[in-house]
Structures are given as structure tokens and as C-alpha cells.
N, C-alpha and C positions, 0 to 999 in steps of 0.2 A: 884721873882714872887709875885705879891701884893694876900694879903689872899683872900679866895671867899666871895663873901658877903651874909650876913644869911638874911634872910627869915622870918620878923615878922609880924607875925599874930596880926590881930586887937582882941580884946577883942569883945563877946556877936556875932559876926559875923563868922560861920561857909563859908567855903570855899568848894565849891563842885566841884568835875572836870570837866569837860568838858564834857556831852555825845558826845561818840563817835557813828556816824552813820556809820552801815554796809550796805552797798547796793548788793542787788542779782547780782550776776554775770548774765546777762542777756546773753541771747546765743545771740550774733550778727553772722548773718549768710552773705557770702555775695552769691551776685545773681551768675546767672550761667554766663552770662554777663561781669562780672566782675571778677571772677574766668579767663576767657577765655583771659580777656583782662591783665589782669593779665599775665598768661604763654605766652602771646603775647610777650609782653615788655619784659620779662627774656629770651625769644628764639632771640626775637632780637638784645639786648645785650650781649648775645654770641657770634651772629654772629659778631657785630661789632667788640667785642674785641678779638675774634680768627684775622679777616682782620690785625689792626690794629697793632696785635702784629709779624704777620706774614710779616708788612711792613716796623717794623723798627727793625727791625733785622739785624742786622748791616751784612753786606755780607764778607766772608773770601776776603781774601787777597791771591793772590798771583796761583800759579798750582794747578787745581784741583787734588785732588789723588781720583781712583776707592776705591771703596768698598775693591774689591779682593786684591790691591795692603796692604790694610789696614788688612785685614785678614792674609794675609800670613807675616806681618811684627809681627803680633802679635804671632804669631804658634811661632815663631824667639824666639823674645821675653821669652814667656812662657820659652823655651826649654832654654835659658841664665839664665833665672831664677831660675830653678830645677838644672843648672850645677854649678852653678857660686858660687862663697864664697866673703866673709866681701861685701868690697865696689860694687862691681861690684853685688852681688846679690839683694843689695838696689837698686842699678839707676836700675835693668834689673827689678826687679817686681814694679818698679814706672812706668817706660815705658810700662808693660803691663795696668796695671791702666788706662793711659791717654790713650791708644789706645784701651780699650774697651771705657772708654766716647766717643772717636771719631764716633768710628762705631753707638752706642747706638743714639749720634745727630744725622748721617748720617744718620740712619734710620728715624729718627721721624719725619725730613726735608723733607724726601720723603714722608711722610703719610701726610702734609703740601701743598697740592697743590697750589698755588697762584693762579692759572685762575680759579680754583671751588672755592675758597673762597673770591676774588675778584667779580665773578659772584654772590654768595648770599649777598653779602654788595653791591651791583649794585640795587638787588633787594628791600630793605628793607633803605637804606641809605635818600633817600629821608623824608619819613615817622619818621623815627628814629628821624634825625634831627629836622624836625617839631613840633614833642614830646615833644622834650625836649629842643627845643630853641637854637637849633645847627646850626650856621650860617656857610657859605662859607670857611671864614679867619678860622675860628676854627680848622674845617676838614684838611684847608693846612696846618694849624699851625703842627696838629695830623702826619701829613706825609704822606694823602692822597694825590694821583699823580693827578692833573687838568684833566685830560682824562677822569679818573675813574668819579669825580665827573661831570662830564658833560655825561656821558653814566647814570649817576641815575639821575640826572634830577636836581640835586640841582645846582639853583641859584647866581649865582654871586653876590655880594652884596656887597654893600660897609661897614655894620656896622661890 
């Protein structure tokens, strides 16, 4: 590493630093206007991105199992768990693990409506996109279904 290089001062010639200017913290206020349009835009990107993630959600595979089916597997479970010893008491309290995440998804899928939240991105999709320079191809790209975007009104387009 090459040394640092020093620093000579001229003779007869004092060097003074730099005044620094402090400026007032000025209270920038915004309007109410803008405040409002403001939690506009963050309510409607919520809504979009609740739709959006509720659309690519990649769907199970295969027999639906009930809730209850799933409940009483795990009662099983538990009750293998508290009985069982070495190997068998690992897999029995891992299989209760994975069958409480199931139910826990199971539930949260159902608080997920697609046709109420398909219905609020119906409403605001139009607008949104305009906002923010969201074109047709975008939204398909996004994994928005051609139905959906022709029930809000957004345009076909070729860019």
C-alpha cells in the first residue's frame, strides 16, 4: 500500500475551513389534499397486492382433505407422540408440526376470499394502473386472468 500523502502548507498563507451553513429545519407541511391522496395510493396498493398474491398462489395438487379430516389426524398424531419412544416419537411430533401448518394455511385460505378481493381490484385496477403507467401486458404478465381486466376496464394495448 503506497504511503499517504502529507499535506504542505504554503508559507505567509493561513488556510481557513470552509464555513459550514446550517439551515432551519423548515416545517414542510403537506396539504390535506395530499395527505388523502397519499393513503389513497397505499389503500390501493394493498388492495392490488393482497389480489395479486392471492392469484398466484400456486393451487394444491391432488384430493382435497376437510378441515375435520385434518383435525382428527392430528388428535392421532399428538396421542403417538406422548406414547411413542426414539424414532417413532420424532416422525410422530414432526407429523404433528406439519398438520398444524396445514390446518393454520387451511384457515387463512378461507379468511382469502377471491371474489371479495377480485371485486376490490375490479374496482381500483383501472386507476391504479393509470397511476402508475401500468399497461395491459403488465397485469397478464402479473397473472391477472383477461376477464378480470376487462370487467375494470383496462384497455388492451399493444405497448
Amino acid at each position: 500500500m503506497p504511503p499517504a500523502k502529507k499535506v504542505v502548507k504554503k508559507a505567509g498563507k493561513s488556510v481557513k475551513p470552509a464555513k459550514k451553513t446550517v439551515r432551519k429545519a423548515s416545517a414542510r407541511t403537506l396539504s390535506a389534499a395530499h395527505k388523502r391522496a397519499l393513503a389513497e395510493g397505499r389503500s390501493m396498493s394493498a388492495v392490488v397486492d393482497r389480489y395479486l398474491s392471492a392469484v398466484n398462489t400456486p393451487k394444491r395438487r391432488g384430493r382435497k382433505v376437510s378441515k375435520a379430516s385434518l383435525v382428527s389426524r392430528l388428535a392421532d398424531a399428538r396421542g403417538r407422540a406422548k406414547s411413542a419412544t426414539g424414532v417413532d416419537k420424532v416422525l410422530a411430533s414432526q407429523q404433528v408440526r406439519d398438520l398444524e401448518v396445514r390446518i393454520a394455511a387451511m384457515e387463512q385460505a378461507a379468511g382469502e376470499d377471491l371474489r371479495s378481493l377480485e371485486a376490490a381490484f375490479v374496482k381500483i385496477a383501472k386507476r391504479f394502473g393509470e397511476n402508475r403507467g401500468i399497461g395491459y401486458g403488465a397485469w397478464r404478465d402479473a397473472g391477472v386472468p383477461a376477464v378480470v381486466l376487462k370487467k375494470a376496464g383496462v384497455a388492451r394495448t399493444r405497448s
